[in-house]
N, C-alpha and C positions, 0 to 999 in steps of 0.2 A: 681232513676235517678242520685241522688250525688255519691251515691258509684259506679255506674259503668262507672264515669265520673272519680272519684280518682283511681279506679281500672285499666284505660287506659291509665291515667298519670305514675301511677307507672310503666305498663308494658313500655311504652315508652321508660321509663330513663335507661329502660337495655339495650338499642339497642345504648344510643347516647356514641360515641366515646369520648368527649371533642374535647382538640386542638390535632391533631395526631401529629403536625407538632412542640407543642411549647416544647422550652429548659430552664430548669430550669437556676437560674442566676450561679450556681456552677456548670454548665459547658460551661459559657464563659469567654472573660479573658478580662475585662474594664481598659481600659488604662485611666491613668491621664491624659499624656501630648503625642506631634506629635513636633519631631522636622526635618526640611527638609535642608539637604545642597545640594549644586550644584557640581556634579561631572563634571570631565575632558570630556570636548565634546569628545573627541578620546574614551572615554570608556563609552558612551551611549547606546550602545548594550542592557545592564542589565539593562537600566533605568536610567534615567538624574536626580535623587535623593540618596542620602543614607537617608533614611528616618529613624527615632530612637524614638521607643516608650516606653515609662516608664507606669510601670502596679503592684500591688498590687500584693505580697505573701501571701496569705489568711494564709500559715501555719506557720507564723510570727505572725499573728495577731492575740490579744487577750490576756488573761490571765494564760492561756494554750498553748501557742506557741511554737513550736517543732521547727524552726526554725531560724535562726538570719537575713537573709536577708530579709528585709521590704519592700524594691522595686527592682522591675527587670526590666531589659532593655536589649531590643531588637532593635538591628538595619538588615535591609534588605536595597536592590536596587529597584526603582520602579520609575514609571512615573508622578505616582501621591498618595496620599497618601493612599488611598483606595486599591489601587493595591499593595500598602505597607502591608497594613492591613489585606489582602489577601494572599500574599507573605505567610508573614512572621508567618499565622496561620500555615501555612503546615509545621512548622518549630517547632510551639508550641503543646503542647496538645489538648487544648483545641481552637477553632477558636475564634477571636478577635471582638471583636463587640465595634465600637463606638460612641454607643448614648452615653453615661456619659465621653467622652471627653471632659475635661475642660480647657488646654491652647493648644495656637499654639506657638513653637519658631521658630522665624524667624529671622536668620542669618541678618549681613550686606548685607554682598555679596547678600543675595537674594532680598532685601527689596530695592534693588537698579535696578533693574531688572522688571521694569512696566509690563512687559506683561508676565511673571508667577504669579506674585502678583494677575496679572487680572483673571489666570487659576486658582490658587486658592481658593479666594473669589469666583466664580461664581461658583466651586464643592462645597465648602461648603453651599453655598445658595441653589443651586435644591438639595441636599442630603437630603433626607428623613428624615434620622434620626439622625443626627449629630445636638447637639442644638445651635439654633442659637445666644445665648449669650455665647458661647465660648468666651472665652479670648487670646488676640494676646499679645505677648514681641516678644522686640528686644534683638537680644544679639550680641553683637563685637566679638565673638569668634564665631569660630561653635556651629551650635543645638548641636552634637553630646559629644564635649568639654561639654558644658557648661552642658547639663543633667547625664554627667558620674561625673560631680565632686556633682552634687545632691546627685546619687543616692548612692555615696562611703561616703557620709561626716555622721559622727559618730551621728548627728541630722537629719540622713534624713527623719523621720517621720516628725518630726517638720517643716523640710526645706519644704518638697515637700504640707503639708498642706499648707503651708505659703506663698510660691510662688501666690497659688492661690487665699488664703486671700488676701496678698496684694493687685493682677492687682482685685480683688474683690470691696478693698477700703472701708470696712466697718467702719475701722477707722477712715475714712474721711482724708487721709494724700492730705496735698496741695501742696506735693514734686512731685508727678505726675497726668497725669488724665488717666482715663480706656478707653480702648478700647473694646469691643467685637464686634461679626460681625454684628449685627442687626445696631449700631453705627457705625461703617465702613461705610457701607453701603448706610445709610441714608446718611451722612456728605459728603462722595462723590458725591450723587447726587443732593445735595443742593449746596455745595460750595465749589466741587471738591478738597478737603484738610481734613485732620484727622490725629492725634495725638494717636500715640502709646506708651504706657513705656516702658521701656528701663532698661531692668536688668541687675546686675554683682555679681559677684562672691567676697563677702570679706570674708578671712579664712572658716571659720563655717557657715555665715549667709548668707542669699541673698539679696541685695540691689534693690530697685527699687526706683528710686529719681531722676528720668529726663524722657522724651522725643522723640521719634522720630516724623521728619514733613513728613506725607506722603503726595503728591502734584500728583493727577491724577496717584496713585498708583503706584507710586515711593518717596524714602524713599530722602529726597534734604536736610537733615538738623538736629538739635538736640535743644531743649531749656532745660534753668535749671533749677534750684529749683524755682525761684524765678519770671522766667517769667511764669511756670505753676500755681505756683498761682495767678499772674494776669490774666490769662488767665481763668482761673476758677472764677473769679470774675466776668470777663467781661461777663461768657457766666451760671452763673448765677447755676453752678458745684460747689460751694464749701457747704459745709456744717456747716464748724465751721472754724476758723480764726484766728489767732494769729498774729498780728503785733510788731514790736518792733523798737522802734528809741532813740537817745540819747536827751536830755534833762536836760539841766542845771547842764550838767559833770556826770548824773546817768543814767540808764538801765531804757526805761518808756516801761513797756508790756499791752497789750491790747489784751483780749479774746473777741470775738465776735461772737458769735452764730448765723447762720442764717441770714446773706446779706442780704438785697434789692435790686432787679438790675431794671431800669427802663430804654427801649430804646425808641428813639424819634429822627424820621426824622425830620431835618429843609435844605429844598430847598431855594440853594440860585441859585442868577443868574450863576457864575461863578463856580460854584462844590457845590459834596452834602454835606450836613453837618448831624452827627449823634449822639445827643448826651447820653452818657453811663450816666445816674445818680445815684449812688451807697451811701446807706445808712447804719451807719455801728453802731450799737450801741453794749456796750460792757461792761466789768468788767476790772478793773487794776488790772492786776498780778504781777505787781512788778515795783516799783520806787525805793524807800531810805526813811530807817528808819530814825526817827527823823525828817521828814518836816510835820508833820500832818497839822501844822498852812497853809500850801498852798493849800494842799487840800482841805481845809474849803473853802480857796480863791474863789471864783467863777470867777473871772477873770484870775486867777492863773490857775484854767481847762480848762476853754476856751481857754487860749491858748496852752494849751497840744494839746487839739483838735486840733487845728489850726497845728502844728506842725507834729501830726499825717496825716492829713489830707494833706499838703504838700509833705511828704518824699512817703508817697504811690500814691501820683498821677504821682513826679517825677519817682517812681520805674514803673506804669503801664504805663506810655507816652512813656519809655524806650523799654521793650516790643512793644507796637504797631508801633514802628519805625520799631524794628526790623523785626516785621511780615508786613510791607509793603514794605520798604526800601532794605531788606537783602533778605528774604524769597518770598514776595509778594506773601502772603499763607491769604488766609480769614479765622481765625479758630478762629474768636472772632464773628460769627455769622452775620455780615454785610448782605452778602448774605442772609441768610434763613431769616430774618428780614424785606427785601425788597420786600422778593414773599411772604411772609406772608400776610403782613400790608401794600405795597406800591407795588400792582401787576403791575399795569399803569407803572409807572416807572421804574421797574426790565425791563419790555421787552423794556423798551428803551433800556436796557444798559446792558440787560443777553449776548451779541454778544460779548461787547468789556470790560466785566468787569477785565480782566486782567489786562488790560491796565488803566481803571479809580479807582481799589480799591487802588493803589499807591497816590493814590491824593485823596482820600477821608480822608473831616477832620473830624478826631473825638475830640472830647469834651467832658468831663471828669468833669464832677457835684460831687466831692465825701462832704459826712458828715458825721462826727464820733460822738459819742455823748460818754461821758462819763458816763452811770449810777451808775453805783454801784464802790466803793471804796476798796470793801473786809473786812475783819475784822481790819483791822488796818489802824487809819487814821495819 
């Protein structure tokens, strides 16, 4: 009975086809990046995009490489990017497929522009196959500017991994914060505001080191270095820390691994109050040689601490003016804090919270602790 059971297995497996339909990965052509700018309404005919995709020369790569171009780029006209990606196969060898697209550039001019920004996010969300931790930048030039000086610069291996390191952030830099669309998306429907980085172009390298504020998916504004990393404190994004203030005429540096962030409604009568409590323990990376007797001091640390602990709370009270006062952008988490932990009271005030996050006080609990000294005291 077994053999004429393996006997009907084996006849079977002559008959099955596999996939008739599937394509190996070396005959399609996976793009890195999609960059999309806004053409002249008069000449929308061809499509209200020049859409520009950058894509791998497989005969460049490797040890054996017959080739010297490393990236190539394509630009075509289309309505949306998909229809780019379409386009602009009949154009290549091989058709384009983009599940392993990994950044989006997104021009000023478009990021200003609320209801394409809306058509985009909402294709790349129902899209099948496009993943949804893509990566978005802003760029001041055109998409198309800014991916031609990529893919011509003498490092563009390096650049174009890089690009995507960076908006990746594994380094933990707290010069910007990441955006992909799953974050997008989320932070808009919490507390209709998200933060995008913001690249450019220096000689050889590509910079990413600030901001864009999107606000109901439109792009109102930019923050810098230094409000992003407040920003990343407050909302509990940073991963490693490096402070620095002056201190009795010398340079006092503080590494700090790993924040504390701790939120906490306090309702009062006349407005809400929320306070951020931030714990910040760390290693001195640098003061001045020859004071080791202060270091010993323990009242002499305490007040480093202290001084630490003043110039960062002034640097983060700065920032959140700014995001109330300037921007009246919620993107230190107030909002998704409220429907979380305090649902009663959100739908008090999910109606009119535009108008009351301006006037919410925050309160700023910070502590630094000084552990360790380094090898030199």
């Amino acid at each position: 009975m077994k053999k004429i059971i393996l006997i009907a297995v084996i006849l079977s497996l002559t008959f099955t086809t596999g996939c008739w339909d599937m394509k190996e990965i070396n005959e399609r052509i996976f793009p890195y990046s999609v960059g999309l700018d806004i053409v002249d309404k008069k000449d929308f005919k061809k499509g209200r995009y020049e859409i520009t995709f950058t894509y791998p020369n497989i005969n460049a790569l490797g040890k054996q490489a017959i080739q010297e171009d490393i990236v190539y780029l394509a630009s075509i006209r289309g309505n949306n990017m998909f229809e780019g990606a379409s386009n602009v196969s009949d154009r290549l060898q091989k058709p384009m497929f983009l599940r392993d697209l990994k950044v989006v550039v997104i021009p000023e001019s478009l990021a200003r522009d609320k209801n394409l920004i809306k058509e985009i996010i909402d294709g790349l969300s129902r899209d099948y196959i496009v993943n949804k931790v893509i990566n978005f930048v802003v760029v001041k030039t055109t998409a198309k500017d800014f991916m031609q000086t990529v893919s011509k610069s003498k490092k563009q291996t390096e650049i174009e991994g890089l690009l995507y390191g960076l908006l990746r952030n594994e380094q933990g830099s707290t010069k910007f914060i990441n955006s992909t669309l799953n974050s997008f998306v989320k932070d808009m429907y919490s507390c209709g505001a998200t933060l995008v980085p913001v690249a450019r172009r220096e000689g050889e390298d590509i910079i990413v080191d600030s901001n864009a504020v999107f606000k109901d998916y439109e792009l109102i504004g930019y923050l810098n270095q230094e409000d992003n990393r407040n920003i990343g404190l407050l909302t509990n994004k940073t991963k490693d820390l490096s402070i620095n203030t002056e201190y009795e005429g010398a340079d006092l540096a503080l590494r700090t691994p790993r924040p504390r962030l701790k939120k906490q409604l306090i309702k009062s009568e006349k407005n809400l109050k929320i306070r951020y409590s931030i714990e910040l323990r760390g290693q001195m990376e640098e003061y001045i040689l020859g004071r080791g007797d202060q270091l010993d001091n323990k009242e002499k640390v305490n007040d480093m601490e202290k001084t630490l602990e003043k110039d960062l709370k002034k640097s983060i009270e700065k920032t959140i003016e700014k995001l109330q006062k300037d921007l009246n952008t919620d993107t230190i988490g107030v909002a998704e804090h409220l429907y979380k932990f305090n649902p009663k009271i959100w739908e008090e005030i999910e109606d009119d919270f535009d108008d009351i996050f301006p006037h919410i006080d925050i309160d700023l609990d910070i502590n630094i602790t000084i552990r360790r000294r380094g090898l030199t005291k």
